[in-house]
C-alpha positions in Angstrom: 23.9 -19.7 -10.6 22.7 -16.4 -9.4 24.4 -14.1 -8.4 23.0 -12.3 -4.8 23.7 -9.4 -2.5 25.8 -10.1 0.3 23.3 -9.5 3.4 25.5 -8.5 6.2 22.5 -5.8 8.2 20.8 -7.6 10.9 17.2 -7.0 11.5 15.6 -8.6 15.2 12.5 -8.6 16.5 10.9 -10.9 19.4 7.8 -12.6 19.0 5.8 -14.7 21.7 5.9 -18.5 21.3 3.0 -18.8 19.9 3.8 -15.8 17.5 7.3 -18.6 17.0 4.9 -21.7 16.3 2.8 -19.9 13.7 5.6 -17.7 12.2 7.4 -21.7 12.1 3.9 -23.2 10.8 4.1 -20.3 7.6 7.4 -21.1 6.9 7.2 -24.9 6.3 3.5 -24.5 4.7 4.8 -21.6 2.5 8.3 -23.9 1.5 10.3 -21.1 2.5 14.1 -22.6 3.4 14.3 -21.0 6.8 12.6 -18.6 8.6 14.3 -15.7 8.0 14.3 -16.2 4.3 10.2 -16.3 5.3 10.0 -13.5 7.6 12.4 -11.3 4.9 10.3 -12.1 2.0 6.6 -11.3 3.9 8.2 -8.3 5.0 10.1 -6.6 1.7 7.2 -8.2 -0.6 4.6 -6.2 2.0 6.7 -2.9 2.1 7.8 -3.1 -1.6 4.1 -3.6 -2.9 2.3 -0.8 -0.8 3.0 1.9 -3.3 1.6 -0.4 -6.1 -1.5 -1.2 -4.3 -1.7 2.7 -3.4 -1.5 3.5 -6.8 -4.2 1.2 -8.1 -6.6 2.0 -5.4 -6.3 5.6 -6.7 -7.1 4.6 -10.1 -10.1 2.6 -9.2 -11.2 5.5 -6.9 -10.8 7.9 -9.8 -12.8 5.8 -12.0 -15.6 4.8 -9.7 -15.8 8.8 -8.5 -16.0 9.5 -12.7 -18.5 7.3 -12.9 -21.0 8.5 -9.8 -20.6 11.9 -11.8 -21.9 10.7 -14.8 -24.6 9.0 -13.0 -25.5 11.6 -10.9 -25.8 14.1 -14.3 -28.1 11.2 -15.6 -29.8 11.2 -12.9 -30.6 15.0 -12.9 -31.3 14.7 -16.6 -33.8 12.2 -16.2 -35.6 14.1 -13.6 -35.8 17.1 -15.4 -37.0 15.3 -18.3 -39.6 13.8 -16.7 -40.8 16.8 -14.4 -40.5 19.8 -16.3 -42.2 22.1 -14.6 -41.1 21.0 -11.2 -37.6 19.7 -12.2 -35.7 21.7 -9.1 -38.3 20.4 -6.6 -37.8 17.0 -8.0 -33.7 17.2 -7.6 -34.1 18.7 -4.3 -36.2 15.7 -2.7 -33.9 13.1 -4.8 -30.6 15.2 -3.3 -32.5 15.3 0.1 -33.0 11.2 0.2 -29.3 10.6 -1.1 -28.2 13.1 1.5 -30.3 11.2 3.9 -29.3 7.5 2.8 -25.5 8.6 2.5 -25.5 9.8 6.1 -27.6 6.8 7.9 
C-alpha cells in the first residue's frame, strides 16, 4: 500500500452552482474519487507543469527564431546571387515587403 502525506492544510474557494454542477460533472467523467481529490489534482498538475511547458516553449522559440535566421541569410544570398549588380536594392524592397507584411 502506499504510503502518502498526511494533508492537514485546508484550501477553500466558492464557486457558483453552476461552477458546482460542472466542477461535479468533471469529477465523475474524469473517475476522480471525490471532488477535492479532482479539484487538487487540476490544480497541482496545472501549477506543477507551468515551468515544464515554459521551458519547452523556450526551446521551440529558440529553434524556430534559429531557423528564420538561417532563412533570412538564404534569402539575402539568393538575392544577391541573382541580382548582382543591384543586390542592396533587391534586399531593400524584399526587407521593405516583409516589413510591410509583418506589420499588417
Amino acid at each position: 500500500m502506499a504510503v502518502t502525506k498526511p494533508r492537514n492544510r485546508l484550501v477553500n474557494f466558492r464557486v457558483s452552482e453552476e461552477e458546482f454542477q460542472n466542477l461535479r460533472d468533471a469529477c465523475l467523467s474524469g473517475g476522480a474519487r471525490s471532488i477535492s481529490d479532482f479539484a487538487r489534482s487540476a490544480v497541482l498538475n496545472t501549477f506543477s507543469g507551468t515551468a515544464e511547458v515554459e521551458g519547452l516553449l523556450k526551446v521551440r522559440l529558440t529553434t524556430i527564431d534559429q531557423k528564420m535566421d538561417d532563412l533570412d541569410s538564404s534569402l539575402r544570398t539568393l538575392i544577391v546571387r541573382m541580382n548582382p549588380p543591384a543586390s542592396q536594392a533587391a534586399l531593400d524592397v524584399v526587407e521593405e515587403r516583409l516589413l510591410h507584411h509583418h506589420h499588417s
